[in-house]
N, C-alpha and C positions, 0 to 999 in steps of 0.2 A: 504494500500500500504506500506508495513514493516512498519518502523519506522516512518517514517515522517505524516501517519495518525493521530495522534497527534495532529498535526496542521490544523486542522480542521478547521480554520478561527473563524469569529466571528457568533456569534447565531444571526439569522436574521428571519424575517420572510421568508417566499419561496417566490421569486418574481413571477409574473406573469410570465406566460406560452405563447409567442408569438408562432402562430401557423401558420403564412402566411405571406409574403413581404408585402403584403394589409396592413396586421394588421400594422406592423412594421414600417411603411408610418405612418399610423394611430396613432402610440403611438409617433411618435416623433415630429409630427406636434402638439399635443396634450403638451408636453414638451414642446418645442422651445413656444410655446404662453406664459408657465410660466417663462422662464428662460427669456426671454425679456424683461418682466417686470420691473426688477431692474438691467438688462445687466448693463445700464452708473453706477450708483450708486458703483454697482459691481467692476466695473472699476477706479472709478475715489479717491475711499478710499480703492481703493484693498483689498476685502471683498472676502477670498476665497468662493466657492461655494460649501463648503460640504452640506447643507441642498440636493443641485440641484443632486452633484453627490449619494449622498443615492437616489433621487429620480429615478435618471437614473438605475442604479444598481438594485433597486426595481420594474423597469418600464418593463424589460428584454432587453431589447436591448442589454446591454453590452452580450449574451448569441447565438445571432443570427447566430453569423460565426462557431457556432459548427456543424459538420459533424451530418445529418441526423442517424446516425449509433449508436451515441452519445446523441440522444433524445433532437438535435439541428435541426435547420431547413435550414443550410448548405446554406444563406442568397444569392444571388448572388451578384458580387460586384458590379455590376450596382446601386443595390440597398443599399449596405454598405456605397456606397460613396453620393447616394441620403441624403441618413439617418444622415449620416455628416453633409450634407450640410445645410440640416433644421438645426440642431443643430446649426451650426452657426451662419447662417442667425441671429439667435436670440442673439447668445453669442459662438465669433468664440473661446474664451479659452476654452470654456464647449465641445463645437465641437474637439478641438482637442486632447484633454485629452485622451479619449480613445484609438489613435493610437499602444500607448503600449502594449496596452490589447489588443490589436487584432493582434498585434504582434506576440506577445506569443502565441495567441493561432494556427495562423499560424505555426509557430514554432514546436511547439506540433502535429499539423497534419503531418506534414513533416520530422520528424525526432523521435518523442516521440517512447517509448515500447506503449504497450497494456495495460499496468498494468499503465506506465505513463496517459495517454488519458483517460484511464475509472476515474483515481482519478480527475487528476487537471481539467477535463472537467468538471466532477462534480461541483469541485469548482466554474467554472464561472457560472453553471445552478442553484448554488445554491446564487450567489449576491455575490460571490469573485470580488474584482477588482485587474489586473494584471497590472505591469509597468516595461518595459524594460530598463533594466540597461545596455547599449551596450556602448553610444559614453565618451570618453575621450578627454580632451582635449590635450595631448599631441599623440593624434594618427598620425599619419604622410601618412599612408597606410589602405586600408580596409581589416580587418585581422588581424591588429597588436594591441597589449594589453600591457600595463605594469601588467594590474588586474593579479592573477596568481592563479590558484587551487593545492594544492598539497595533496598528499595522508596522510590521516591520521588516521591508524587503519582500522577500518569497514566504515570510509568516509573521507569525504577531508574536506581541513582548504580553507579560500578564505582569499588574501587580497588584495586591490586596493581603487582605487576614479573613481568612472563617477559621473558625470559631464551633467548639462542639461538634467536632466533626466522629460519629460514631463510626468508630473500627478505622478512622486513619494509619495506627499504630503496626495493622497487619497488611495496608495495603499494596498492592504491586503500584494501580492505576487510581488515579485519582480525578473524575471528573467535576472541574472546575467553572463556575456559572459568573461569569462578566458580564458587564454591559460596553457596546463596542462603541465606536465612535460617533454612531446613529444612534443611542441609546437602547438600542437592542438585546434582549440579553443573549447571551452564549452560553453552549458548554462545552469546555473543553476537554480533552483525555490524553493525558500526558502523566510519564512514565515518575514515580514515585523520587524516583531517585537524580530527575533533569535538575541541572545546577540551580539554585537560587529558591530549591522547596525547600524550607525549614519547618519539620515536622515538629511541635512540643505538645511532650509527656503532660498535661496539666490538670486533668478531669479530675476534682479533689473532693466529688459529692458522694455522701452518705450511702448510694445507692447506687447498684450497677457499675460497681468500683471496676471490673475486668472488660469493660465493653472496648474497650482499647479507644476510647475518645480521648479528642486531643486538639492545638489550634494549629494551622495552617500560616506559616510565612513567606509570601510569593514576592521575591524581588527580581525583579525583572527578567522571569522566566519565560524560557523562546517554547516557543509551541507551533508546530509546523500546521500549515494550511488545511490538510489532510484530517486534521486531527479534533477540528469546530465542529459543532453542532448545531443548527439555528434554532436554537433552544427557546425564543420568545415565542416561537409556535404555542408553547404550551399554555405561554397567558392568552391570547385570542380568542382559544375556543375551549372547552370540555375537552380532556382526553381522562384516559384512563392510570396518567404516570404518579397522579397525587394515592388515588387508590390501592394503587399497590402498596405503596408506601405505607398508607392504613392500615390495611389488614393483615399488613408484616406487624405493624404496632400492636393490632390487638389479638393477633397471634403471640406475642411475649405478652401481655396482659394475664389473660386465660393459661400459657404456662405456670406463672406465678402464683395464680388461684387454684390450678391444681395442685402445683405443690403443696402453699400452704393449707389445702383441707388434707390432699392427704394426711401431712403431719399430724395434722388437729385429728384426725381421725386415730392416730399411733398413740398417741399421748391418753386420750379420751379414756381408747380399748386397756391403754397398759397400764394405768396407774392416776389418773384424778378420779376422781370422786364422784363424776358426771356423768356416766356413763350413764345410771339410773335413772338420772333427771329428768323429768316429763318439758323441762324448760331449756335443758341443753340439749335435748334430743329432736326440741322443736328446731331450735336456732344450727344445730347439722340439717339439719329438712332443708330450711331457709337457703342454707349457703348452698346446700347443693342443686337447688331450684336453680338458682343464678348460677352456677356454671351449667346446667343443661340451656338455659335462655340465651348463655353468652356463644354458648357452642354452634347451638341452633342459627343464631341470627348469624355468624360467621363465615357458616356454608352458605346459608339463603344469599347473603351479601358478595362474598364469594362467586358465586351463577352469576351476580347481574354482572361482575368485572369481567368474568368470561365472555358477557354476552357483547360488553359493549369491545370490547377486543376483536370480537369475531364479525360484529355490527356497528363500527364505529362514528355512531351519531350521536350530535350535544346529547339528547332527548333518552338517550342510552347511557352515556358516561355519567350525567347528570344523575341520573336513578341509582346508580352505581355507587358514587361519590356520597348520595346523603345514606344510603342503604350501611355502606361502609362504616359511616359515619355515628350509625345509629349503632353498628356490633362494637365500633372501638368504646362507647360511651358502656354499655352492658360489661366490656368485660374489664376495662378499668373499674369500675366497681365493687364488679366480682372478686377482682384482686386484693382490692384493701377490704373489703368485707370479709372475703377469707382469712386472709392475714391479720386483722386485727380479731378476727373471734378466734385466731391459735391460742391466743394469748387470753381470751376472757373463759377458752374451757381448759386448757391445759394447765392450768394452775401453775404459783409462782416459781418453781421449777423451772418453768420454762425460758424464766428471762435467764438465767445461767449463760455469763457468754461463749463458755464454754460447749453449747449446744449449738449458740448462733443462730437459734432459729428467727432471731431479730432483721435475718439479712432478706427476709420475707416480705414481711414490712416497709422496710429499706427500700427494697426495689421497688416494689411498689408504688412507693412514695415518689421516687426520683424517676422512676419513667412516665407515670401519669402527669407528672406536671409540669414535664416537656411541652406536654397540649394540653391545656388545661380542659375542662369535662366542659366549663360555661363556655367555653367558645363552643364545642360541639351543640351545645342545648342550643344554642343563639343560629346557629349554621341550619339546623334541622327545622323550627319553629319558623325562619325566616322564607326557606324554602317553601312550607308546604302553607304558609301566609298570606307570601307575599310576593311568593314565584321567583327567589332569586337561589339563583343557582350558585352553588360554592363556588371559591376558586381552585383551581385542581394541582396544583404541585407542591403543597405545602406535605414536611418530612414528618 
């Protein structure tokens, strides 16, 4: 692909070849049993998980949402956001990391050349990991960018800061979102390691301490022609690249809530005193209601991403978007609901930090309020009001 074949990423072995949702179920359940293993441990001396994400990256997963046409098996999201959610369930950092990288490759389906899709698809089939470099902190609007590309020769120069960038810290490629000289946005994909990226360790929250977030220093980093996306497509009309993003979120949501009920359910059976209770046994009822509701609306939600993918009209993406929007709000819920009744039936035992089951919680905490639930409530009431359609590429 001109110049930037070059970058060819790092020499890996070829990862497996997933050839089915089945399988795909199959290898991640398969995962999530290792990555469990030492999830608190993981957590509690903040041990990033590169051994796990090489293991993922080699496992094929990260490769599943490529377009059948691409020698991907074009995953449904029903089943993307399944596959999240196993991850979680075991270690919600390791579940969310990927969000990026499927980002991107969204991304790439919806706006990419031919010549773009045949290389950087490549790259994911062959164990590239991708991470989106979108959000800023001084963004005030969705759209707006201080980051800036401008033209330089036979390609453009980039310089900016993002900020919170989930799973920077594992990535090969890093797509990068400017506004060009037209005020346009962009996004770019350039190689991890092109002079003038300065990558920092910094993510120092409570929760999702391993997700390998981190900020972004671009000083005046070269970025070949070959390698732009005209990424302002996305604010114009509906597409489907904000929803994927979603239902990867409320895919680690719903991991999170199932682990902590399971726990509440171990603690419950082995040793509190509630087990009996006509009032703990109600509030197990409760919580498990709302993960069958969160589960439920995720595949429902799930179809419409499908449908607008495979029928790609506002009127479709639209339906998609608030549909999504409605599972992400259920299963953020689900997740502090679970998480905080570990702790009101498992009795004071439980806070021992030595159990760590507080890292429940934690997460919890620190991914929902990434997006906060009132922007969702205001986003869905607004729609079905006053007919205004979300915007779609928000992370």
């Amino acid at each position: 692909m001109g110049s930037i074949s070059q970058f060819a990423g790092k020499t890996r072995p070829a990862p497996r070849h997933i050839e089915s949702e089945e399988e795909a179920l199959t290898v991640a359940k398969d995962l999530a049993f290792r990555f469990a293993e030492r999830a608190s441990e993981r957590d509690l001396e903040r041990i990033l998980p590169h051994d796990e994400l090489d293991q993922l990256a080699q496992s094929g997963l990260l490769a599943i949402s490529i377009p059948s046409e691409y020698e991907g098996i074009d995953v449904s999201n029903v089943v993307l956001a399944e596959v999240t959610a196993i991850l979680s369930e075991a270690d919600s950092s390791i579940g969310q990391i990927p969000q990026g990288h499927f980002h991107a490759l969204e991304a790439l389906r919806q706006y990419a050349t031919e010549e773009q899709k045949q290389f950087f698809f490549g790259r994911a089939r062959a164990g590239d990991r991708f991470s989106s470099a979108i959000s800023e902190s001084s963004e005030k609007t969705i759209g707006s960018s201080i980051t800036r590309i401008i033209g330089d020769g036979a390609g453009y120069r980039i310089n900016g800061r993002k900020e919170y960038l989930t799973g920077i810290l594992f990535a090969d490629w890093i797509a990068i979102s400017a506004l060009d000289a037209t005020e346009l946005m962009t996004l770019s994909f350039v190689p991890r390691t092109t002079e003038g990226v300065r990558i920092i360790d910094d993510w120092d929250g409570f929760g999702q301490r391993v997700n390998g977030s981190g900020t972004a220093i671009l000083e005046n980093i070269h970025v070949d022609r070959s390698s732009v996306v005209p990424y302002h497509r996305a604010f114009g009309r509906q597409t489907t690249i904000g929803s994927v993003g979603q239902i990867i979120n409320a895919g680690v949501d719903l991991g999170i809530a199932r682990a902590a009920f399971r726990e509440t359910l171990e603690y419950v059976r082995n040793g509190a005193d509630s087990s009996e209770d006509a009032l703990a046994i109600a509030k197990i009822g409760e919580v498990a209601i709302r993960l069958e509701a969160a589960t439920a609306l995720i595949e429902h939600a799930g179809r419409k991403v499908d449908t607008a993918q495979v029928d790609p009209t506002e009127a479709h993406a639209a339906e998609a978007s608030i549909t999504v929007t409605a599972a992400k709000v259920l299963a953020a819920e689900a997740a502090l609901e679970a998480s905080n009744t570990l702790f009101d039936l498992a009795g004071a035992a439980s806070t021992k930090v030595s159990h760590n089951l507080d890292r429940y919680w934690r997460n919890a905490r620190a991914h929902t309020s990434q997006d906060p639930l009132r922007r969702k409530h205001h986003l869905v009431g607004n729609y079905h009001l006053n007919g205004v359609r979300p915007r779609d590429v928000s992370l």
